[in-house]
C-alpha positions as CSV (number, residue, x, y, z in Angstrom):
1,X,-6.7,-8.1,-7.9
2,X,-5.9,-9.1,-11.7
3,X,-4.8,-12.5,-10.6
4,X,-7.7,-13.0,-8.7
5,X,-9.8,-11.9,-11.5
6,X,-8.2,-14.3,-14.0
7,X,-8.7,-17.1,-11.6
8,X,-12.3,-16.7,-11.3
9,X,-11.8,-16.9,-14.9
10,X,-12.1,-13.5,-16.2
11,X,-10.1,-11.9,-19.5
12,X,-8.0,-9.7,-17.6
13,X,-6.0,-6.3,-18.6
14,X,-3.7,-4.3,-15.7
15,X,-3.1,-1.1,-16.6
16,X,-0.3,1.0,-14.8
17,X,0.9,4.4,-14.8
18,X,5.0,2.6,-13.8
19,X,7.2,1.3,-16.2
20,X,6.4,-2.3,-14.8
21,X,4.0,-3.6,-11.7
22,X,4.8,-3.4,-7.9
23,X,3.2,0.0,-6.7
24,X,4.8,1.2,-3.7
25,X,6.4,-2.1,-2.8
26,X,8.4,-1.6,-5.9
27,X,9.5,1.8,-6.0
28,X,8.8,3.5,-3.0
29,X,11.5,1.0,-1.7
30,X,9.6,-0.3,1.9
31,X,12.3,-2.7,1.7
32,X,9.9,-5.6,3.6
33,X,6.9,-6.7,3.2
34,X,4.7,-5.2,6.2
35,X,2.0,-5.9,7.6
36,X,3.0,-10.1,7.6
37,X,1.0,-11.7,10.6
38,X,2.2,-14.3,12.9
39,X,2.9,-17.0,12.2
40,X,3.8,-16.3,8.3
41,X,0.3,-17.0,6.6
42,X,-2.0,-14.3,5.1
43,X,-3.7,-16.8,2.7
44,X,-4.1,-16.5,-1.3
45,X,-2.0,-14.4,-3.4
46,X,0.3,-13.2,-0.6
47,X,1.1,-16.4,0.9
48,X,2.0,-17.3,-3.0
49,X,4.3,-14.6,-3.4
50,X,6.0,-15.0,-0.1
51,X,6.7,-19.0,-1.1
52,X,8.0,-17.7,-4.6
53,X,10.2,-15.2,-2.8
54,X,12.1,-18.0,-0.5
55,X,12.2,-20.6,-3.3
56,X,14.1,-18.2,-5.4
57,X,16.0,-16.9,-2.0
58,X,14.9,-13.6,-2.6
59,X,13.6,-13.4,1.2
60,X,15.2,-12.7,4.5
61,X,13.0,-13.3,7.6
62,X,14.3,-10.7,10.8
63,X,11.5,-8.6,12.2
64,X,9.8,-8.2,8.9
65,X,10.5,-10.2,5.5
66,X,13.3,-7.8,3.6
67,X,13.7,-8.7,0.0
68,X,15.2,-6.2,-2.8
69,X,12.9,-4.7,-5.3
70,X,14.1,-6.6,-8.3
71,X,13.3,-10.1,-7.2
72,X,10.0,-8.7,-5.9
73,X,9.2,-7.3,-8.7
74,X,9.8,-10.5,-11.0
75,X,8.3,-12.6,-8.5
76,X,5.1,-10.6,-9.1
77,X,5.3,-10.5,-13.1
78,X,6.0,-14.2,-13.4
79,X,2.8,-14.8,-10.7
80,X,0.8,-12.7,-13.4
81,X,1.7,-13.8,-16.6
82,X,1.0,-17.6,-15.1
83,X,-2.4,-16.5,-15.0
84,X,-2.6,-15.2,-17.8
85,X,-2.8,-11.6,-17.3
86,X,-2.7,-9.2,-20.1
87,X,-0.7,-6.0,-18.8
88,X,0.3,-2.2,-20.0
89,X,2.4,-0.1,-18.5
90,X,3.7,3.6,-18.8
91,X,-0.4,3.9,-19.3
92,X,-1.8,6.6,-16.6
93,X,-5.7,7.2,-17.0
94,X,-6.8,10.4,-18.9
95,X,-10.2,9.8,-19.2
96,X,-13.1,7.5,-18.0
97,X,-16.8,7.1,-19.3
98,X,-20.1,6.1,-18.2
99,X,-23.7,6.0,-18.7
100,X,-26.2,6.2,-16.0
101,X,-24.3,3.7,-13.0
102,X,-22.1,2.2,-15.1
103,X,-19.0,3.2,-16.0
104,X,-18.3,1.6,-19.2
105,X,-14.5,2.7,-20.7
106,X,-11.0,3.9,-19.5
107,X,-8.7,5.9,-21.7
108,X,-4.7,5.7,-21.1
109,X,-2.1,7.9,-22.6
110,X,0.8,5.4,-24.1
111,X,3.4,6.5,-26.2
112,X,1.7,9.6,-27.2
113,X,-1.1,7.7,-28.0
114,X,-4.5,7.6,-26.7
115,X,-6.2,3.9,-25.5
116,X,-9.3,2.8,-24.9
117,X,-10.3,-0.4,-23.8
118,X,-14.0,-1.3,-22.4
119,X,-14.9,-3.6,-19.7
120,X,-17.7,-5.3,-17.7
121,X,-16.1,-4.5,-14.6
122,X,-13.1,-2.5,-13.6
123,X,-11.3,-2.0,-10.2
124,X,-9.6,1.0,-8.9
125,X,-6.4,0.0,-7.4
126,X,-4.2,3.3,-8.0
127,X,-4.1,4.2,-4.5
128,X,-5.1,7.4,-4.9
129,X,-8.7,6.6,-6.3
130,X,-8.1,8.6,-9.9
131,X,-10.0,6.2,-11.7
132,X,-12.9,6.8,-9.3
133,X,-11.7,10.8,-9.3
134,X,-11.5,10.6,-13.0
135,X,-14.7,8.7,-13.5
136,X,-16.6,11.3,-11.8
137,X,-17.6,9.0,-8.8
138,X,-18.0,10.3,-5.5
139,X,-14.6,10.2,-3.5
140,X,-13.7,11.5,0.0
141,X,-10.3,13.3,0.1
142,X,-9.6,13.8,4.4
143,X,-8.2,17.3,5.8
144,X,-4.1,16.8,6.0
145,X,-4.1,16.4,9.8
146,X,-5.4,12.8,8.8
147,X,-3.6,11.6,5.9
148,X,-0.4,10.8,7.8
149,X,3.0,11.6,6.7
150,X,4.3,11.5,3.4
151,X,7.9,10.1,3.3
152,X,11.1,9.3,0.9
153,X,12.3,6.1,1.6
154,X,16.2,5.6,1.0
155,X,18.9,3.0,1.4
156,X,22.0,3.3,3.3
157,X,24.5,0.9,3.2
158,X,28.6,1.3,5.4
159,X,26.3,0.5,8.6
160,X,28.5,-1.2,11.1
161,X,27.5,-2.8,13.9
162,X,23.9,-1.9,14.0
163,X,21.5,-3.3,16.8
164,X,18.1,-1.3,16.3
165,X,17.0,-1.7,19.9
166,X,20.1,0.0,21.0
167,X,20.1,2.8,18.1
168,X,16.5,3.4,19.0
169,X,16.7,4.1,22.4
170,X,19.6,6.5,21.5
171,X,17.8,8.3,19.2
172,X,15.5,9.1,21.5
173,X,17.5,10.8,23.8
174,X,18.7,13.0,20.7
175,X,15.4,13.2,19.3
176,X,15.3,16.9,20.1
177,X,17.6,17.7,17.8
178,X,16.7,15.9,14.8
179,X,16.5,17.7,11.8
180,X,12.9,16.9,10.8
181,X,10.8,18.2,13.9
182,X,7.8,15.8,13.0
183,X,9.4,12.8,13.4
184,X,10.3,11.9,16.6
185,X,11.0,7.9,16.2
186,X,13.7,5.8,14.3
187,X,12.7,3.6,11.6
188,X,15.1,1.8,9.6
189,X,15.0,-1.9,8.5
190,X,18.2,-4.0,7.6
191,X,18.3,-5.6,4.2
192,X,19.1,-8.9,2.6
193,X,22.9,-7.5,3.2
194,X,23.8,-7.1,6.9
195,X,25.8,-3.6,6.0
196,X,23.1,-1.5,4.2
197,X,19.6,-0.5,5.1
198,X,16.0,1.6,4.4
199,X,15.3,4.5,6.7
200,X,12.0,5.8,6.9
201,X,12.9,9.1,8.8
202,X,12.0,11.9,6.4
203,X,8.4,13.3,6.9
204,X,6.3,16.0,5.4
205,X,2.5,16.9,5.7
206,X,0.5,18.1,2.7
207,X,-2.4,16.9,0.6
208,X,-0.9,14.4,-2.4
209,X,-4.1,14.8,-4.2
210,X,-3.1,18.2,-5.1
211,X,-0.2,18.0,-8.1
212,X,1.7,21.6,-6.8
213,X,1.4,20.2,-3.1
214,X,3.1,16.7,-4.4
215,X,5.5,18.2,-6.2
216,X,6.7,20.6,-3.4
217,X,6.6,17.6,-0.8
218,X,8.4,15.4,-2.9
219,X,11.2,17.9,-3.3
220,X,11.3,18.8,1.0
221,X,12.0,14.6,0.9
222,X,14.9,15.1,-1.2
223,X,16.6,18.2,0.4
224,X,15.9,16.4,4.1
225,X,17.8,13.2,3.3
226,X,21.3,14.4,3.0
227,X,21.0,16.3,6.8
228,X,19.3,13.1,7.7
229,X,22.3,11.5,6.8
230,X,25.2,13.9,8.1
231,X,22.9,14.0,11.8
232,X,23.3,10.6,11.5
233,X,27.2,10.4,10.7
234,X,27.5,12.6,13.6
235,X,25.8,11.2,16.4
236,X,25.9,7.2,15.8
237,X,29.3,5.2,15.1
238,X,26.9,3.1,13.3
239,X,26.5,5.1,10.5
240,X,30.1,6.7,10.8
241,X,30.8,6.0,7.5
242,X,27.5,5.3,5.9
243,X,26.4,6.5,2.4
244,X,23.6,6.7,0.1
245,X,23.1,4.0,-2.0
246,X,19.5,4.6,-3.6
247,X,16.4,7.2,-2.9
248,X,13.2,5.8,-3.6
249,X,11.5,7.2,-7.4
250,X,8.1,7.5,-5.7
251,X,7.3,9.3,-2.7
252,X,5.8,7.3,-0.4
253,X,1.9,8.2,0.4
254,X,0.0,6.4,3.6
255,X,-3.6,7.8,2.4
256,X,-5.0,10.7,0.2
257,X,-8.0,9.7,-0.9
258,X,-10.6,6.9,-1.3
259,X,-14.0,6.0,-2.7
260,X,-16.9,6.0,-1.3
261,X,-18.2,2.9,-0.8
262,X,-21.7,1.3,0.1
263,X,-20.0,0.2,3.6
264,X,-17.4,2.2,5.1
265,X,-14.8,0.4,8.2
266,X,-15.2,2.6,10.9
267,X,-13.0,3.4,13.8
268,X,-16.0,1.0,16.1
269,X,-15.3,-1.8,13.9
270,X,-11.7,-1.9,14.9
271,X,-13.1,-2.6,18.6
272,X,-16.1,-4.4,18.0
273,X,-16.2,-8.4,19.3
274,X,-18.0,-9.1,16.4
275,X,-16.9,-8.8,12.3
276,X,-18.4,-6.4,10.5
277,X,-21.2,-7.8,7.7
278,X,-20.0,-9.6,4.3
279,X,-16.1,-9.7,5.6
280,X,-14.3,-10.2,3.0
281,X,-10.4,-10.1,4.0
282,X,-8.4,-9.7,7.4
283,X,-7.2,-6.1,8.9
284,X,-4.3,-5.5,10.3
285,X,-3.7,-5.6,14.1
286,X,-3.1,-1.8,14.5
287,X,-4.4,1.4,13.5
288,X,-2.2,5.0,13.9
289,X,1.2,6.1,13.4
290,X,2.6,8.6,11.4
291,X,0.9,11.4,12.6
292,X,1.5,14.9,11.5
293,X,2.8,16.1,14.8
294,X,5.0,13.0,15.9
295,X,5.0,9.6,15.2
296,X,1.9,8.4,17.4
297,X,-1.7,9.8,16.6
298,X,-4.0,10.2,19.5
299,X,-6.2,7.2,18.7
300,X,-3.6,5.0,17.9
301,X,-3.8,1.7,19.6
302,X,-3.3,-1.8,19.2
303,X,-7.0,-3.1,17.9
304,X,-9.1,-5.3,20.4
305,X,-12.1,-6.2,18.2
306,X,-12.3,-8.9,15.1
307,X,-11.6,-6.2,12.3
308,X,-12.1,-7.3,8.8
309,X,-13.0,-5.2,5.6
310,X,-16.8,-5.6,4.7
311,X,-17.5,-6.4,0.8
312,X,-19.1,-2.8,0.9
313,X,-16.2,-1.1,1.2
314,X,-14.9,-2.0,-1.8
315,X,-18.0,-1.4,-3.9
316,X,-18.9,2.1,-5.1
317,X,-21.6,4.1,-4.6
318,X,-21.7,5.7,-7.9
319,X,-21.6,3.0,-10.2
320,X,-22.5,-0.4,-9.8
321,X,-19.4,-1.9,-11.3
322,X,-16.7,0.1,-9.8
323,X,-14.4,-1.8,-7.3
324,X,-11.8,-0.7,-5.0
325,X,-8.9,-2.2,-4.0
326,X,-6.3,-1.2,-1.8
327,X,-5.7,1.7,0.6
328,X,-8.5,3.7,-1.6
329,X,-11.0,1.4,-0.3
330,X,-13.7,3.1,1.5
331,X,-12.4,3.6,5.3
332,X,-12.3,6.1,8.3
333,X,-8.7,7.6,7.5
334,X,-8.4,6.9,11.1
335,X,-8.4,3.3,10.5
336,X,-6.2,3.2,7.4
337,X,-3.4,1.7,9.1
338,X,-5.4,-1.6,9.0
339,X,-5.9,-1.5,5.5
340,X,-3.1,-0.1,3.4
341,X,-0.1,-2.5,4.7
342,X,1.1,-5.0,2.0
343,X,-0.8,-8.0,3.0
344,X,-3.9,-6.4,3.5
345,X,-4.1,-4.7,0.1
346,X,-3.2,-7.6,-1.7
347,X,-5.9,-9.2,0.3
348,X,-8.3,-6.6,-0.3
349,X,-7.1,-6.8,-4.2
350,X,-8.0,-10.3,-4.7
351,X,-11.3,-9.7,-3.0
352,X,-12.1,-6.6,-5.2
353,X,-10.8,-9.2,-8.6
354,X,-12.9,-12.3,-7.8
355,X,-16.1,-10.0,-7.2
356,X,-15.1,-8.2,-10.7
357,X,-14.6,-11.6,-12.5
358,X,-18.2,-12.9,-10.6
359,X,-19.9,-9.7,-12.0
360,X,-20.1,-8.1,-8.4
361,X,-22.4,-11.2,-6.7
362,X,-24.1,-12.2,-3.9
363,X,-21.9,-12.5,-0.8
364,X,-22.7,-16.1,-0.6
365,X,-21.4,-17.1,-4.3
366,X,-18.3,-14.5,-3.1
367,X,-17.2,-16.4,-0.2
368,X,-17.1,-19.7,-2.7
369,X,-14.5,-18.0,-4.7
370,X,-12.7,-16.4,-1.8
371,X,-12.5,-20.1,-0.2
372,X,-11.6,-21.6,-3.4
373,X,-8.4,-19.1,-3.8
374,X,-7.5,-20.2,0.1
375,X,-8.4,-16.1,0.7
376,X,-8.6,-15.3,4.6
377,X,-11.0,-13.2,5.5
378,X,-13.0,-14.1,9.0
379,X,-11.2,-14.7,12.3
């Protein structure tokens, strides 16, 4: 989003709650960039980072593109401060203002300090729309049952041997007696070193919106992944004589809440022939998993239509220069799979920035810009 913004050629300022930029990618540890299409093109920003990531050898191509949080992370601040972003971190919002449907300021809390800083335009890329929340514009916060699993991400490293087809297939025939009832499939994705890995096996269900909720999931991750780990010293000589090496900081959250937009993507867009009006970047090509009951939801399915996200869904419906970006763009939570995966919210991102730094405009002037910044966003 900010480098989009500052390509369009707006004065740009990212603000960030984390000591430094890279959101979940950085410290929830995902380990690989998901969401990639095939072959490896996603067009703009992301197809940038990816080429930044091999030049430096940062990237490993296997079933997804595993690079180590570090190099992403520089490979992202070095990508920003080329365009000339300004940026603040270890800032979480405190306060924003408005006056009739604009929202015109955003206060931070730095240091111990208070900041305020004034804009024309702001987007909302926190994930958990708490710039919208604190602004006072509408949001849409979905019952547990369809926020998907929350999870703590963590790296092994000792593995031995390991052939994920074959430890898959084994786990489910012991799948019974995992430790974590809810999750009944094995995911774990080798690294840039063949001997360690990420597994993305603990689960909880709760609503993340809701600080005493967080806090208590966040601690269930952390007392699951040491049984995880002895189940798993016990039933695979793979991970005989495995060991922790590092538990992501953040808990990982699929969805909590979003804005509401002027255009929500709907479950029938995912299956309609046709795009749905004023696309403005690509979906992914599934929608499901992680369910709260086991790892498939029941309208989970590969999608047959031309899904993309409409310009509406990014735009708020309280105030007219709000901007989404993100997996708190406004969508069916049933559809969030195809919109919170790496590529896509970096796609959405530099969407929502060239719209901010174009002062929300016609679709038409938008899909200038979009073109211009090689964004993909139709079929």
């Amino acid at each position: 989003a900010a480098i989009g913004a500052a390509r369009a050629g707006s004065k740009v300022l990212l603000l960030d709650k984390m000591p430094s930029v890279g959101g979940m990618a950085v410290y929830a540890i995902t380990g690989f960039l998901s969401g990639w299409p095939f072959p490896r093109r996603a067009g703009g920003v992301a197809d940038e980072l990816v080429k930044l990531l091999e030049e430096r050898k940062a990237l490993v191509w296997r079933n997804n593109a595993a690079y180590e949080e570090d190099a992403l992370q520089m490979a992202m601040l070095d990508m920003l401060r080329a365009a000339g972003v300004e940026m603040l971190f270890n800032a979480p919002i405190v306060q924003a203002d408005s006056q009739d449907k604009l929202l015109k300021s955003v206060t931070v809390q730095c240091g111990g300090f208070k900041r305020t800083f004034e804009a024309a335009c702001f987007i909302d890329a926190t994930g958990d729309a708490v710039l919208a929340e604190v602004a006072g514009a509408a949001t849409a916060t979905p019952e547990p049952e369809l926020s998907m699993t929350k999870t703590l991400m963590f790296k092994v490293g000792n593995i031995k041997n390991f052939d994920k087809t074959v430890v898959a297939e084994r786990f489910k025939t012991l799948v019974h007696d995992f430790p974590v009832k809810i999750q009944d499939k094995f995911m774990g994705t080798p690294l840039s070193r063949p001997d360690e890995m990420v597994l993305n096996l603990t689960a909880v269900v709760g609503d993340a919106t809701d600080p005493a909720v967080n806090n208590a999931m966040h601690e269930e991750l952390l007392r699951q992944i040491p049984v995880i780990v002895e189940w798993l010293q016990k039933n695979f000589d793979e991970f005989a004589d495995c060991h922790v090496t590092k538990i992501a900081p953040m808990m990982g959250v699929r969805y909590s809440r979003s804005i509401v937009g002027q255009r929500m993507l709907t479950l029938e867009d995912m299956h309609n022939p046709e795009p749905p009006p004023e696309p403005v970047a690509l979906c992914n090509s599934y929608i499901g998993g992680h369910f709260v009951t086991s790892f498939d939801s029941p309208w989970g399915k590969q999608i047959t239509g031309k899904p993309a996200i409409p310009y509406g869904a990014l735009r708020s419906v309280t105030f007219d220069n709000l901007l989404a970006a993100g997996r708190n763009i406004a969508a069916d939570p049933r559809v969030i799979s195809a919109v919170r995966l790496n590529v896509n919210c970096m796609a959405s991102g530099q969407a929502a920035g060239i719209a901010a730094a174009l002062k929300i405009p016609p679709y038409s002037e938008l899909c200038k810009e979009l073109t211009r910044q090689n964004c993909l966003f139709q079929k």
